[in-house]
N, C-alpha and C positions, 0 to 999 in steps of 0.2 A: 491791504495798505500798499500805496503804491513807494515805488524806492529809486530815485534818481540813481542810474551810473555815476553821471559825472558828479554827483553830491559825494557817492559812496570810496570814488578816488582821492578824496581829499583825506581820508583813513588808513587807506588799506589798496596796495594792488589788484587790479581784477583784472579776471582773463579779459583778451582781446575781444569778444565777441560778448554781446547782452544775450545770447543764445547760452551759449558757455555757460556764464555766471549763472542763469534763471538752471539750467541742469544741476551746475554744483549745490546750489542751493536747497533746490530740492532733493538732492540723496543725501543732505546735513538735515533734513525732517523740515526746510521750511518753502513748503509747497510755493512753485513760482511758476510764472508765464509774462511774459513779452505784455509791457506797461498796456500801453496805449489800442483798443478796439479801433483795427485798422478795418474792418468787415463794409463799413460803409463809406471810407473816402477814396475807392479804387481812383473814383472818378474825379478829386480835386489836384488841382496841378497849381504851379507856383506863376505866380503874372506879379506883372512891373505896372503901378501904375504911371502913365507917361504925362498926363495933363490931369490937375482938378480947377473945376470951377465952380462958381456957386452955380446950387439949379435956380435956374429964371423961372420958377413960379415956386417958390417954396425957399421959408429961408433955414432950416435945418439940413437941409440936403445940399449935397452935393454932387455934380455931373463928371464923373469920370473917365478916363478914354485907357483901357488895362490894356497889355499886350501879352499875350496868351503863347509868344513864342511864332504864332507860325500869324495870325491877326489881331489886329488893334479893335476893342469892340467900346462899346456905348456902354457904361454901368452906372446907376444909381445909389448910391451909399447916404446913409443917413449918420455916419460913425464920427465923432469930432475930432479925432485921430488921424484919417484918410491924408493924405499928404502927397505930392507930387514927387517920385524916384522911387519909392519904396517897394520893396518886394513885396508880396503879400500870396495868402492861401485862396483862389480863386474856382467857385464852383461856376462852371460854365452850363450853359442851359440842356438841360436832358440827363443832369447828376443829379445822383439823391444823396443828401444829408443825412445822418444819423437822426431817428425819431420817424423814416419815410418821408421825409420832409424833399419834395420832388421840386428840382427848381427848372420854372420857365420862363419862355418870353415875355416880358411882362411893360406895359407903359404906365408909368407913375407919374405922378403931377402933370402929363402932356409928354414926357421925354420917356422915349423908348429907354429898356436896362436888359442886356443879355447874358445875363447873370450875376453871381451874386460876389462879392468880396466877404467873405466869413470871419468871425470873431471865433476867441477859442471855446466858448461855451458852444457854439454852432457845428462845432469839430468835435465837440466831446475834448478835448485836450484839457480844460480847467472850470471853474466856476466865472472864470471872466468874460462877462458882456457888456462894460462899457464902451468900447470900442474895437477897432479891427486888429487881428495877428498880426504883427508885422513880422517878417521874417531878416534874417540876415543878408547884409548885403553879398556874400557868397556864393547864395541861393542859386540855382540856373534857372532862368525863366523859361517854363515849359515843361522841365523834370515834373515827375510824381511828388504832391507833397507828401505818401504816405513814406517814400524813400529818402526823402529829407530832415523829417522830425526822426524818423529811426537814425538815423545820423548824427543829429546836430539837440536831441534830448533825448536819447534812448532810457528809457524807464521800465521796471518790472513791479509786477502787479503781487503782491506774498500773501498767503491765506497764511495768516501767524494764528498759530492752536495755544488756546487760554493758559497752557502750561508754561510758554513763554515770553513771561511779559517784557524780558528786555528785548527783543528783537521787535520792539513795536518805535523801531530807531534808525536812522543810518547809521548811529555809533556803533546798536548792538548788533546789526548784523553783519558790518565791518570788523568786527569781533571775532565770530563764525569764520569769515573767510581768514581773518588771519589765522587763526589757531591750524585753519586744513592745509592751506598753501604755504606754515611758516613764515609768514611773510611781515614786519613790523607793522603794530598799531601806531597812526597817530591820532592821539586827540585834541579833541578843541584846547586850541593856545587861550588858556585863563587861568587868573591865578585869584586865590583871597584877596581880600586887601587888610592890610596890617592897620589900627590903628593905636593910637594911645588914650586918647578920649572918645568914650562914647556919646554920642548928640543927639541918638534916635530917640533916646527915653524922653526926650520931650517933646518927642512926635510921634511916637504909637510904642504901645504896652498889648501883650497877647494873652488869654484868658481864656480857661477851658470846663467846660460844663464837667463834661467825663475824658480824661486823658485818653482813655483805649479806645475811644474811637476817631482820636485824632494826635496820633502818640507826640507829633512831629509839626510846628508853625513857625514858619520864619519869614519873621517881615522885615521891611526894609524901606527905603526912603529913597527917591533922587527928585532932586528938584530943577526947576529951570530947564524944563524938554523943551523941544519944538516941535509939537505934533504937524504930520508934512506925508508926502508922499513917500516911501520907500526907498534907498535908491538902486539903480538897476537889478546889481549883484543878490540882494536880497528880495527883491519881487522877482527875479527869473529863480531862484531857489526853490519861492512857493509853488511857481507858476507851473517847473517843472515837474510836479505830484501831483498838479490838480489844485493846489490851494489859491483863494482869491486874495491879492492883494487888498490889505484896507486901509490903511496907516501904518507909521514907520512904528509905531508904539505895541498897537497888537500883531503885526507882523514879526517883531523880535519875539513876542509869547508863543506867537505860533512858530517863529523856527526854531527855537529853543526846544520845542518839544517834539519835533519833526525832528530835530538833529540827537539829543541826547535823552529821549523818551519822556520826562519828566514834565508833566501839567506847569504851569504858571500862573498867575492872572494879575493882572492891573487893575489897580483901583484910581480913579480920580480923586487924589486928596482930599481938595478942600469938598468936594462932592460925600465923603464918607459918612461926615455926621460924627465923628468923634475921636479921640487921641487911644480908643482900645478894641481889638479886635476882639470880640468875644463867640467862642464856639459851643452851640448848644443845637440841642431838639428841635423841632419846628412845635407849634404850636395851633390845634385847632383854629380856624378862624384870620389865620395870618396870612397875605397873601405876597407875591411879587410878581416884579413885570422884567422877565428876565430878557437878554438881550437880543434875542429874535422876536421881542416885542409879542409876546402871548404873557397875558396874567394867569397865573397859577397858582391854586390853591395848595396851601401848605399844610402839613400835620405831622407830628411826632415821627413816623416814617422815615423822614428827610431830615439830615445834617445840615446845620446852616451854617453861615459867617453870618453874624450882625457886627452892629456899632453899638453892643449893647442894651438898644432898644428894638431897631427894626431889623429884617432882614437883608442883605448887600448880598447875596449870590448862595446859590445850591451847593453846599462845599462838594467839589470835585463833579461837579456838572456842567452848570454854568453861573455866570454872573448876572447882578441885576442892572437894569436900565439905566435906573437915577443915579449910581454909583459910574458907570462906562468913563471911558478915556472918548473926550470929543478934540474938535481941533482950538476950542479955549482950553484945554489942560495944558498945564504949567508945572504941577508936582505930580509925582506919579508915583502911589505905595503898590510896592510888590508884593504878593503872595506866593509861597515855594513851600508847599505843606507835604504831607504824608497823609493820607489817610487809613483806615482800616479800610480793608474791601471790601468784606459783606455788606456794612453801613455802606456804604457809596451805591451797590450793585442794588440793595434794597431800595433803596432812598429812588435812584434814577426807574427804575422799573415802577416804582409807585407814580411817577407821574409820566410812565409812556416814554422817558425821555432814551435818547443813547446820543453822546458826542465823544468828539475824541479824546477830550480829558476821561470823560466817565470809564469808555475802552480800557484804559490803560491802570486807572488807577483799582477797579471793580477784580482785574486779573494779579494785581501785588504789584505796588511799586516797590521802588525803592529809597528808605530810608536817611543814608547819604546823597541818593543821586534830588534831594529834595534843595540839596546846600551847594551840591554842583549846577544845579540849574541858576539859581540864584545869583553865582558870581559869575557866572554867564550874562544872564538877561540885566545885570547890573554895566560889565563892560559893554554889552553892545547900544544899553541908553547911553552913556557918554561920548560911543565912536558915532553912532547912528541917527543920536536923539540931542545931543551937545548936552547931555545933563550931567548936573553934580552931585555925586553919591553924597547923602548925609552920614558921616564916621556914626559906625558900629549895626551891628545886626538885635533884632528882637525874635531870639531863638530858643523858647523854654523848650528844653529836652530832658523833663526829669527822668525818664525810665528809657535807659540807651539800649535800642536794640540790638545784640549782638549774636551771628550765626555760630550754631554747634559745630563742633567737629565732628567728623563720620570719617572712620574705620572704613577702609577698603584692604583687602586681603587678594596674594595675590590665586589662592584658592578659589575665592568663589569668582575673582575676574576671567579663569581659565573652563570654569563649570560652564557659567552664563551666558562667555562669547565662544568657547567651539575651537579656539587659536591660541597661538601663542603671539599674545603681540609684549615686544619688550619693554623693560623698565622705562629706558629714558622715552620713547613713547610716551608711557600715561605721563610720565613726570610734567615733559613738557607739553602735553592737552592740560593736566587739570592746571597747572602754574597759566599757563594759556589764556584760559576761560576764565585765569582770577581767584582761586583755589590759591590757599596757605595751605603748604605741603612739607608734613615731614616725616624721618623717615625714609625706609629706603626695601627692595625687593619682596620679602613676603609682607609687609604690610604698611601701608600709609595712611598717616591722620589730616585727613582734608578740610579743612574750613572754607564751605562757601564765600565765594560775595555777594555783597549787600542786596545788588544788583539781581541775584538768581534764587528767588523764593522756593520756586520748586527742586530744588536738589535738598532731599530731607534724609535721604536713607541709601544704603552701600548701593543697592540698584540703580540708583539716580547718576552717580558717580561710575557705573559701570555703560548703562546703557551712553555718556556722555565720547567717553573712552571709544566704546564701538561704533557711533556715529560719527567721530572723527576719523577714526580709523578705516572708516567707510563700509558699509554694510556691502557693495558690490566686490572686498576684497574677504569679509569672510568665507571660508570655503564651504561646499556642500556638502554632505555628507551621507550616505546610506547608513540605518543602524538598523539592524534585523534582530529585533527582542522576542524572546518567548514568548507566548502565553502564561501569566501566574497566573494561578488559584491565591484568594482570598481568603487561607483559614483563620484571619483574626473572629471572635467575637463579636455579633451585631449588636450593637449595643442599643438598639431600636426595636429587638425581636419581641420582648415583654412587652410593650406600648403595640406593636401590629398584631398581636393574637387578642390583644385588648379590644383594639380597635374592630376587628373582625367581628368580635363577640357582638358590640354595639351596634355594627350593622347587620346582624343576625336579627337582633330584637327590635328593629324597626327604626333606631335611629340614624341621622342626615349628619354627614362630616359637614361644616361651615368652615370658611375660612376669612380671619378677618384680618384689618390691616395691624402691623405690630408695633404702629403712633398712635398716639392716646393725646388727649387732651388733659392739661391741670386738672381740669375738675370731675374726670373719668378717675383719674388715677388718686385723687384725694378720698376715693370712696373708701378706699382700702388703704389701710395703717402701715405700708411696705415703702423702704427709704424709695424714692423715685432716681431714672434718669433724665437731665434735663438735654436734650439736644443742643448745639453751639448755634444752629444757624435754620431754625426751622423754614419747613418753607409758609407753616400757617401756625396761628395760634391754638389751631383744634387740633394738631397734628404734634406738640414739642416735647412732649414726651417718651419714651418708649414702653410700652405695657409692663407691669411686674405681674399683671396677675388676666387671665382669661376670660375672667367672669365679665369685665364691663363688656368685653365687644360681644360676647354669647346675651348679653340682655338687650345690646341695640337690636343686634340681629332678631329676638323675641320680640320686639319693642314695634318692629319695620312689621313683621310679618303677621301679627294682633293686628293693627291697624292696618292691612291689607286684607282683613277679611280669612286669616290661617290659626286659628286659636290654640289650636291642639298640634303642640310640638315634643318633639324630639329631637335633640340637640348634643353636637359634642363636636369640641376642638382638640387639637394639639400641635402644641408648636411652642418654641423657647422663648422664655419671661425674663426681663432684667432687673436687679435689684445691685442700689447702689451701698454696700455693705462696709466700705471707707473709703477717704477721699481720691481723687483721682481718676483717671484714668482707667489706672492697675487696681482701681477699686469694685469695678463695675463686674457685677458675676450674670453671667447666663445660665441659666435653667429650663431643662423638659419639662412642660407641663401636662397633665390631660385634666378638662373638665366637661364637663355634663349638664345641663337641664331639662326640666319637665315642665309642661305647662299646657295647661287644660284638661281634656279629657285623654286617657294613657290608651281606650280605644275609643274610636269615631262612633259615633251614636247609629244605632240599627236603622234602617228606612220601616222596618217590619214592625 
């Protein structure tokens, strides 16, 4: 993901250099490097263009006269942007572009062009190609453009690991740096809005197949947009990550989520098809045409939004065509949901899909940050979009999720990290990071935020501590241990003199896998376990008992032509003996089969 500096200043101070920062960040565990692949534009330099004209044989084009600093040359540009004064990124002839794209002399329409004026897509900078980079009027004409954008958009590129789904943000990793450098958070200026009558109930109602897989749905209303171009502030945001400007409408969804990690989406009102969002299943047979305009077949698999009857978007994928925001939208319903993750991670991997909602939502969002995005992408329709919020929200939250506290002791903080790092330390990392902390020296009760899925256990809260604390300040250490002898009791001794016996008398150890399928494990009368999150339907079990996988293994090897077997496994069986968790018991097993003849038949 890539992460604007100048975005990330609007939170949190950062060091002086994008060198700096992309270091600090990487010894905080979120691996970084320098935004933008400078590898291929040694060779573009910054030019003035000084005269446009139309080209005389061609009426989309235009004849240019760029000044390169040291010569005025002949360019041909076909871009509707190109303008007279403007600074611009110019590849001159015998530079190669990103892709080996090698630019030369070339006569178009009759008029010679000595290179090329480049757009940011052409530069690798963003997804934008409908027209040319323009640069700032600052620019020195002649300079290195790759010494220019390191300047004037310095960006860092983060490999964020699935454990941390807030830092898929500039808020959350403006976060990180506060908590290292002490340095105050600020965030996005929004507030609720208060109202006394609600209005929305007679414009959309929310409705749910199965609650847990979609614990969290809040919709919302503004009417009266002016869907339009973006204005600066807000397309130079995207622009500087990479993201393509589209409209001022989906541009707030996307910086909304670019900014405070949290998916969004917009629907076209009167386009929805009905006054109730309903969230259910997909269904054999149902199909949509989502908005990269591929029709996609749907099925149970996949979590959807309807209107009740049809489907309006992949919940937490993407959205569908007929439902989008065009430049006739006039009302625009918000969606600001929670999903489960597995459901979303299933759902999108069943149809090939990955977007940057999917990213985010697949690794655990966040449950409040669903309500924080919403009076977000609510204020910047009014500032951005001239729209009128409809009073009140459509926010069923019957089952509020709320984070456990976890026990840190200051015992096992000093086993784990090797130092003594002191109280007010952790206090203020975990208060830091958002942690409810109380408590004080040998032990503290921490409660996550909403925002940080993965801190479940006293290690999560430790290893948090020492990553702040900095792994380059824990000290090294020599420890020179004996050698122990191990006189406990094998408790495997009787099953390996077993086992020996078995391969004395000719039988084959097999080893099979310890997922079972329903209807493997229905064979036998033993309570089952069922796995949370299989990765296949043949696989959601865990075995209670040996025997089904020692009869495939016979099963495979009959019908390969091997009749006469000798057979035996061992290895732990599960049985779920009461409810729970703390219900599930593991067990050594050993079994055995026979099958055919017990010796091979004589050739004599």
């Amino acid at each position: 993901m890539r992460i604007s500096i100048d975005w990330l200043k609007e939170f949190v101070n950062v060091p002086s250099s994008t060198e700096q920062t992309a270091d600090m960040l990487t010894m905080l565990g979120l691996e970084a490097e320098q935004g933008l692949d400078t590898a291929n534009l040694s060779d573009i330099i910054i030019g003035e263009v000084k005269e446009k004209i139309k080209h005389p044989n061609a009426d989309k084009l235009s004849l240019c006269q760029v000044f390169d600093g040291n010569n005025t040359l002949s360019v041909v540009c076909g871009a509707p942007n190109v303008d007279t004064g403007q600074k611009i990124a110019f590849a001159p002839v015998g530079s190669v572009l990103p892709g080996d794209f090698k630019i030369g002399k070339a006569k178009i329409r009759g008029e010679v062009s000595k290179g090329m004026i480049c757009s940011e897509s052409e530069l690798g900078v963003s997804d934008e190609h409908d027209g040319i980079m323009v640069l700032n009027d600052n620019a020195k004409v002649g300079s290195s453009f790759v010494q220019y954008i390191q300047e004037n958009a310095p960006s860092i590129e983060l490999d964020i690991t699935p454990n941390r789904p807030d830092c898929f943000s500039h808020l959350g990793v403006a976060r990180d740096i506060s908590v290292k450098i002490s340095s105050p958070l600020h965030s996005p200026d929004y507030q609720p809005r208060p109202f006394t009558k609600s209005e929305v109930e007679d414009w959309i109602s929310v409705e749910f197949e199965n609650i847990d897989e979609c614990p969290r749905y809040i919709a919302g209303i503004v009417k009266n947009v002016i869907v339009g171009p973006s204005p600066d502030w807000l397309k130079n945001r995207l622009e500087s990550i990479g993201q393509r400007s589209i409209n001022n409408i989906v541009d707030i969804s996307n910086f909304v989520m670019m900014e405070m990690g949290h998916p969004t989406h917009m629907f076209d009102y009167d386009k929805f098809g009905s006054k109730t969002v309903f969230i259910r299943r997909g269904k054999k047979g149902e199909k949509i045409t989502t908005l990269d305009e591929i029709e996609r077949k749907l099925s149970p698999e996949q979590l959807l939004i309807t209107n009740g009857k049809i489907p309006v978007a992949i919940a937490g994928v993407m959205g569908g065509l007929d439902s989008a925001v065009s430049k006739e939208t006039t009302t625009v319903l918000i969606e600001s949901a929670f999903f489960d993750a597995p459901t979303i991670r299933k759902g999108a991997k069943s149809l090939g899909m990955s977007t940057d909602a999917s990213k985010r939502f697949e690794r655990g969002a966040d449950p409040n940050g669903a309500e924080n995005a919403f009076w977000r992408v609510i204020q910047l329709l009014e500032e951005v979009a001239g729209g009128n919020w409809v009073a009140g929200v459509a926010d069923p939250y019957p089952k509020i999720i709320e984070q456990k506290p976890i026990e840190l002791t200051r015992e096992k903080l000093d086993l784990l990290s090797g130092c003594d790092i002191n109280d007010p330390f952790v206090l203020l990392t975990l208060k830091g990071l958002g942690c409810t902390v109380i408590g004080k020296s040998k032990k503290w009760m921490a409660t996550p935020p909403s925002w940080r899925p993965d801190l479940e256990r006293e290690v999560d809260l430790i290893e948090e501590v020492i990553r702040l604390f900095g792994f380059d300040n824990v000290p090294s250490k020599y420890h020179y241990n004996g050698i122990m002898e191990n006189h406990e009791p094998d408790p495997h001794k009787g099953l390996t003199i077993m086992t020996s016996v078995l391969t004395g008398l000719g039988f084959t150890q097999v080893f099979n896998n310890s997922l079972q399928s329903s209807r493997e494990v229905s064979l036998l009368d033993i309570p089952s376990v069922k796995i949370m999150n299989p990765l296949s339907d043949k696989m959601d079990q865990l075995r209670t008992s040996l025997i089904p996988g020692l009869l495939k293994t016979a099963d495979f090897n009959v019908k390969n032509g091997e009749p006469d077997l000798l057979l035996y496994e061992w290895g732990n069986v599960f049985e779920q003996e009461n409810p729970g968790m703390a219900g599930i018991v593991e067990k050594l097993q050993l079994s055995g089969m026979i099958h055919g003849l017990l010796h091979g038949e004589s050739v004599h």
